[in-house]
C-alpha positions in Angstrom: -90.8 1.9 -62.4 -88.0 1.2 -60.5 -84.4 -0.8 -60.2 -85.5 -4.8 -60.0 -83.5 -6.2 -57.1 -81.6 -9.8 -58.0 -79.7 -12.4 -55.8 -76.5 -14.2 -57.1 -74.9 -16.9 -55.5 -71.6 -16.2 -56.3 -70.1 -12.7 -57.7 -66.4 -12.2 -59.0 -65.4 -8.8 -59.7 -65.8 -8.7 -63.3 -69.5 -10.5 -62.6 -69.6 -7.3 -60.1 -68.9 -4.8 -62.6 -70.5 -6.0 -66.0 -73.9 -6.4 -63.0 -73.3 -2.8 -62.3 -72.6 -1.6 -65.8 -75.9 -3.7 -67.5 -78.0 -3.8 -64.5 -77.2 -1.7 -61.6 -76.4 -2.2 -57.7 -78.7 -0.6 -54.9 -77.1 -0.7 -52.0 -80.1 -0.2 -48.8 -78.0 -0.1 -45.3 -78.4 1.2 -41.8 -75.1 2.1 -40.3 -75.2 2.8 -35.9 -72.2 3.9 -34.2 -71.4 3.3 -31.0 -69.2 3.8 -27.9 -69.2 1.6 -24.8 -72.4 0.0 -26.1 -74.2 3.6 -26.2 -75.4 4.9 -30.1 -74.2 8.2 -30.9 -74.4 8.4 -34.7 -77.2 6.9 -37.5 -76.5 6.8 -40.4 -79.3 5.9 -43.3 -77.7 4.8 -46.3 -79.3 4.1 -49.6 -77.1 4.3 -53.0 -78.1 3.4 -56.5 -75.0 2.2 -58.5 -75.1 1.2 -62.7 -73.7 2.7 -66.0 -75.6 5.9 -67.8 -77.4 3.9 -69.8 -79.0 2.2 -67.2 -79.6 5.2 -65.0 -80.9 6.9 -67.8 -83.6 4.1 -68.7 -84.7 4.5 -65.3 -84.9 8.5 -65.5 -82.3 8.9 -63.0 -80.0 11.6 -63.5 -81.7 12.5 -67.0 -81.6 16.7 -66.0 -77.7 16.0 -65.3 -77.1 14.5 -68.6 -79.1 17.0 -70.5 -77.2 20.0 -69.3 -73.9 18.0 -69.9 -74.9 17.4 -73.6 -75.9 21.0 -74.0 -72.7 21.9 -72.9 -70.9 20.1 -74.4 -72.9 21.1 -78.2 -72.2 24.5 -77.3 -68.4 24.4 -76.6 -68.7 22.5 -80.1 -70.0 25.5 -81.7 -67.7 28.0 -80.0 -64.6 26.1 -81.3 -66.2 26.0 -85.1 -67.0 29.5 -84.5 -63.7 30.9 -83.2 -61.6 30.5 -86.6 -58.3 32.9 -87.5 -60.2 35.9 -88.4 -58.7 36.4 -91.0 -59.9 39.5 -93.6 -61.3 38.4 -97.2 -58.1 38.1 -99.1 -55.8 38.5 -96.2 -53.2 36.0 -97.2 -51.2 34.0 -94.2 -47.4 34.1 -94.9 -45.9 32.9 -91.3 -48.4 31.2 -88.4 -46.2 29.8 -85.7 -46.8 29.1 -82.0 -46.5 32.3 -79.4 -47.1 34.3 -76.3 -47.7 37.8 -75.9 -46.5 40.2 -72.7 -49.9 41.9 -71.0 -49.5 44.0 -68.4 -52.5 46.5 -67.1 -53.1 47.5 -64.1 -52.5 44.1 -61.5 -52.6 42.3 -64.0 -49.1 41.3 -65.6 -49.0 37.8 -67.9 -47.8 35.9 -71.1 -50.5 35.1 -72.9 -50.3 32.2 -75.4 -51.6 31.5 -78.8 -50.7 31.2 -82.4 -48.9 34.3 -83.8 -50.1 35.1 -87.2 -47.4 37.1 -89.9 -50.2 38.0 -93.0 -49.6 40.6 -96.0 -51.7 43.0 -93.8 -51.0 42.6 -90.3 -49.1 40.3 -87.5 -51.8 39.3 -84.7 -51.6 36.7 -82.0 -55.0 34.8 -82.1 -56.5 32.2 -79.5 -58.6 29.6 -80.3 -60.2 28.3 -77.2 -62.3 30.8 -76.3 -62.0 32.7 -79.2 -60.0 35.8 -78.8 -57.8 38.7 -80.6 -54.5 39.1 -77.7 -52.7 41.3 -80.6 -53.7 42.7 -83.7 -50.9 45.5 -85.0 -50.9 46.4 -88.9 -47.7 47.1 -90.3 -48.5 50.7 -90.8 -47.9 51.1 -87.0 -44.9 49.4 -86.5 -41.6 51.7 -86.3 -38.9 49.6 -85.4 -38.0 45.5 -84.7 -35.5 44.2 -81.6 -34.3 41.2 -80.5 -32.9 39.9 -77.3 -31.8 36.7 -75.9 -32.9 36.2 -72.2 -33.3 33.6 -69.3 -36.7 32.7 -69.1 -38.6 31.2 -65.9 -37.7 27.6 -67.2 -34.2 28.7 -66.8 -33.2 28.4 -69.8 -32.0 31.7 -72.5 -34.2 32.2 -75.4 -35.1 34.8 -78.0 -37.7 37.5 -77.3 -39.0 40.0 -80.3 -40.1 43.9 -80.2 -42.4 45.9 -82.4 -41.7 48.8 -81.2 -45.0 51.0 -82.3 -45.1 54.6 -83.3 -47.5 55.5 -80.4 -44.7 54.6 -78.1 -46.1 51.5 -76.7 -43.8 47.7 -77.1 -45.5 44.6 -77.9 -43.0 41.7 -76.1 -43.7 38.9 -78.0 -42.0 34.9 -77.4 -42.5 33.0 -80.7 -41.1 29.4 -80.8 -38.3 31.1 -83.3 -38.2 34.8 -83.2 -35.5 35.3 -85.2 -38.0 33.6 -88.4 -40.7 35.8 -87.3 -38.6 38.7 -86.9 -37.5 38.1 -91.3 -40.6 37.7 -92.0 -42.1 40.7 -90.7 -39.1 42.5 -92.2 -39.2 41.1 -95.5 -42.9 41.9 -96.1 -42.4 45.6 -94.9 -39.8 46.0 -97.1 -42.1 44.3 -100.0 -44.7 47.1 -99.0 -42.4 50.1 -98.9 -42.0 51.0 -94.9 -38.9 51.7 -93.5 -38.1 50.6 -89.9 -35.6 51.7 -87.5 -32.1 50.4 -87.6 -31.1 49.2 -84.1 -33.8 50.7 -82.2 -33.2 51.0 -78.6 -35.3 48.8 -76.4 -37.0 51.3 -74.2 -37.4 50.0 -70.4 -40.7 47.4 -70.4 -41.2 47.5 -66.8 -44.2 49.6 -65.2 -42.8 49.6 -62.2 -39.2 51.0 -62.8 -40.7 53.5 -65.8 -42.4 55.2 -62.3 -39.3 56.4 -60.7 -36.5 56.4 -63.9 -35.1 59.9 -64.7 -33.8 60.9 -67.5 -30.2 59.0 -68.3 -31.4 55.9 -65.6 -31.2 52.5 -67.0 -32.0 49.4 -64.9 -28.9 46.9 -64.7 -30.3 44.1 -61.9 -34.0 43.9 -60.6 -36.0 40.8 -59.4 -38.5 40.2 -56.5 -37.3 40.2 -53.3 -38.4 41.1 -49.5 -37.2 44.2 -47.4 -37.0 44.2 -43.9 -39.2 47.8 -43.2 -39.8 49.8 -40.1 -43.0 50.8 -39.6 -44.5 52.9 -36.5 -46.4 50.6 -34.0 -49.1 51.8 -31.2 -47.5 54.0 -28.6 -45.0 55.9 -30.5 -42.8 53.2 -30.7 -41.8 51.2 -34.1 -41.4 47.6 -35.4 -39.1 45.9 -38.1 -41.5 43.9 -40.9 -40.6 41.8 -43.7 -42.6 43.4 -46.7 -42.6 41.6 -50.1 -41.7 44.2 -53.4 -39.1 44.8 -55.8 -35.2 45.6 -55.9 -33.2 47.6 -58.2 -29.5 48.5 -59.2 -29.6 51.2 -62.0 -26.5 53.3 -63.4 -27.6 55.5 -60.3 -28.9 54.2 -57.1 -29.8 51.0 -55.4 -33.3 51.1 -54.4 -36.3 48.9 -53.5 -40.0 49.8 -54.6 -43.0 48.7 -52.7 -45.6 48.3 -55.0 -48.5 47.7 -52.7 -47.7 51.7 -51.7 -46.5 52.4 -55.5 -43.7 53.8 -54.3 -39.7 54.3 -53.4 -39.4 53.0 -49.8 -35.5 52.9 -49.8 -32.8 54.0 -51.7 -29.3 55.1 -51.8 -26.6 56.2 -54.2 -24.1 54.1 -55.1 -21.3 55.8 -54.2 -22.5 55.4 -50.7 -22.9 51.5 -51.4 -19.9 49.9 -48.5 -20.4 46.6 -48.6 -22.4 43.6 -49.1 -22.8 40.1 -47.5 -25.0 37.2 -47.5 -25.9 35.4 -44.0 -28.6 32.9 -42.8 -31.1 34.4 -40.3 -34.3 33.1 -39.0 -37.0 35.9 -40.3 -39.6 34.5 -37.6 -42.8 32.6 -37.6 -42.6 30.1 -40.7 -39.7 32.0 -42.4 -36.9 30.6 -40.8 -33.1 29.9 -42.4 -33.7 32.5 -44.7 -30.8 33.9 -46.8 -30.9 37.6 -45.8 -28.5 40.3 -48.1 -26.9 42.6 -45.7 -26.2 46.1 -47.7 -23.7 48.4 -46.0 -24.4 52.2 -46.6 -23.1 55.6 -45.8 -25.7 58.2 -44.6 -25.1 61.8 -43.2 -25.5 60.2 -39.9 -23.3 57.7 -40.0 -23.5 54.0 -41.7 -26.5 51.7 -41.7 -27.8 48.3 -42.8 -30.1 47.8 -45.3 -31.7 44.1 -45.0 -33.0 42.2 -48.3 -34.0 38.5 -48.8 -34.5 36.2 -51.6 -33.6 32.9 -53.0 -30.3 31.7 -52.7 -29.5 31.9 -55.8 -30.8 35.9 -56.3 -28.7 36.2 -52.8 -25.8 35.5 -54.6 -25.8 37.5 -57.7 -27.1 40.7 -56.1 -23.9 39.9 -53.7 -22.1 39.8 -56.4 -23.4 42.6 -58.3 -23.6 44.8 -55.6 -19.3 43.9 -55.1 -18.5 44.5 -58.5 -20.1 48.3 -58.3 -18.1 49.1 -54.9 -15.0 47.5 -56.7 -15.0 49.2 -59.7 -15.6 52.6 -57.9 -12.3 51.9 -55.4 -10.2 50.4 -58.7 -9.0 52.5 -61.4 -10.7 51.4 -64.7 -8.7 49.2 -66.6 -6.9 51.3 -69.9 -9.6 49.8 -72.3 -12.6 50.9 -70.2 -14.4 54.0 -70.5 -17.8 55.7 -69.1 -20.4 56.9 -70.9 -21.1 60.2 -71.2 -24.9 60.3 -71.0 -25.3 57.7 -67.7 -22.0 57.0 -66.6 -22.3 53.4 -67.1 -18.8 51.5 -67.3 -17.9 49.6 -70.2 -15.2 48.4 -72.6 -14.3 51.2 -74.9 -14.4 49.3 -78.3 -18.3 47.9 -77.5 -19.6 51.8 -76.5 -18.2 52.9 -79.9 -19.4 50.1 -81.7 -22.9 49.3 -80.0 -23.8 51.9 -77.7 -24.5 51.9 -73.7 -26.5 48.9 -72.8 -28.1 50.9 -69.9 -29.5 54.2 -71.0 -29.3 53.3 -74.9 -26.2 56.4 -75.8 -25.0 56.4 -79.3 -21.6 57.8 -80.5 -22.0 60.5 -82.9 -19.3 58.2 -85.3 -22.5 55.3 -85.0 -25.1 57.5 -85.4 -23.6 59.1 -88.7 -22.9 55.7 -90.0 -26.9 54.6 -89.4 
């Protein structure tokens, strides 16, 4: 049985619509185009318009609605299903919105969810689909950090550490780490563990902990293109723009291609000259580009090492990258010391009192006092 065609004098459009909704609209037309009086296109056209209920009635679209509705009951279930799994007896003392740092292989993420503090364990949980991102019992956790950084909104916030006795760092970005941070103290204490004081945040970036030796710390690293030369047919070779990763440690200045997984260029920093910002068009789409110009002795001679960014990243790795050759041409200032494990400059009074912020040295006075 099919749609019953009716004929109305006169149609509004809310007498259009509540038709189409409680009855329907067939529409039945032949559509010819043509050019200079000659067809060159046909075009049959026949379309069944009306609300579900009406389509359904009809048996049109039933197979369409069934696998919606089955879909639907099932994504019902999942969400029941996929509760905090939490242990009989396991008691929740902190839950509190939070992301959780992944990084395997290619695949590098924050991954949100609700970050759980029990009397047994602290585990990040998701709801929709269902799934553990973190699950560490206290037992396993050595030592707590803090720091505050610029995240991609632009804007500094606090990040948390458990750092684990098998070495491995879970980065974590609660809505108020510094709460979660108590609480996870408070009910070690309560259960008799002991945890580091001041732990040292060990370097959480796969790429750098690849070429790092012993005493390196990273002090600037972000994203950024290199300007490469690579051999071309006939013996000859060609500059390309390759997209990887610059860094300035307490060492060198060096850029990491991690499509090769590898250190493409580097140079010490006492051979670091200058440094200078400039527009340059890079070719094809890329053009007014800021390009950082790097200035650097070799044994044959100087060279220019080419780097680009945003503007903004141009500018503080301009900066940066000043303030190094500066402070290598000045004398230190009276108060200013080195330290003795990385040669990282620094006021004297914060390397007694806190350590190196780049390679993570402790005075012997600190370390007696901890």
């Amino acid at each position: 049985m099919g749609m019953q065609p009716t004929a109305a004098t006169e149609c509004g459009v809310t007498d259009l619509l509540e038709h189409i909704l409680d009855k329907g609209l067939v529409i039945n037309a032949d559509l010819i185009i043509s050019v200079s009086g000659v067809p060159l296109v046909g075009v049959n056209l026949r379309a069944a318009i009306a609300g579900m209920e009406t389509m359904l009635k009809y048996g049109v679209l039933t197979d369409w609605d069934k696998q919606t509705r089955d879909w639907e009951r099932k994504e019902r279930e999942q969400k029941r299903g996929a509760r905090e799994p939490l242990a009989e007896g396991e008691q929740v003392l902190l839950k509190m919105f939070g992301s959780h740092w992944f990084s395997k292989g290619i695949y590098r993420s924050w991954r949100p969810g609700h970050l759980y503090v029990t009397d047994r364990r602290v585990f990040l949980w998701r709801n929709s689909p269902g799934e553990m991102l973190m699950d560490i019992p206290y037992e396993m956790i050595k030592g707590l950090a803090m720091e505050r950084k610029t995240n991609v909104a632009k804007k500094e916030t606090d990040y948390l550490y458990l750092l684990l006795k098998d070495g491995e760092v879970a980065q974590l970005h609660p809505t108020e780490a510094s709460v979660v941070k108590e609480a996870i103290e408070g009910r070690m204490k309560e259960l008799g563990l002991e945890l580091e004081e001041k732990p040292t945040i060990p370097s959480l970036d796969e790429y750098a902990a690849k070429f790092l030796t012993p005493g390196e710390g990273v002090t600037n690293s972000c994203k950024m293109w290199y300007l490469m030369t690579l051999p071309s047919p006939g013996g000859t070779t060609s500059d390309q723009w390759k997209s990887g990763y610059l860094y300035l440690t307490n060492k060198r200045l060096l850029w990491y291609y991690d499509f090769d997984g590898k250190v493409v260029w580097e140079t010490p920093r006492d051979n670091l000259i200058h440094a200078t910002t400039q527009l340059r068009d890079l070719g094809g789409m890329l053009k007014e580009k800021q390009v950082l110009n790097v200035l650097y002795k070799t044994e044959s001679g100087n060279k220019v090492a080419c780097f680009s960014g945003t503007e903004d990243e141009m500018k503080d790795w301009q900066d940066a990258l000043t303030d190094v050759i500066r402070q290598r041409s000045e004398p230190l200032p009276e108060d200013w010391e080195t330290c003795p494990q990385c040669g990282a400059k620094a006021p004297r009074e914060k390397l007694l009192k806190e350590g190196c912020s780049v390679c993570g040295w402790i005075s012997p006075r600190l370390r007696r006092n901890i």
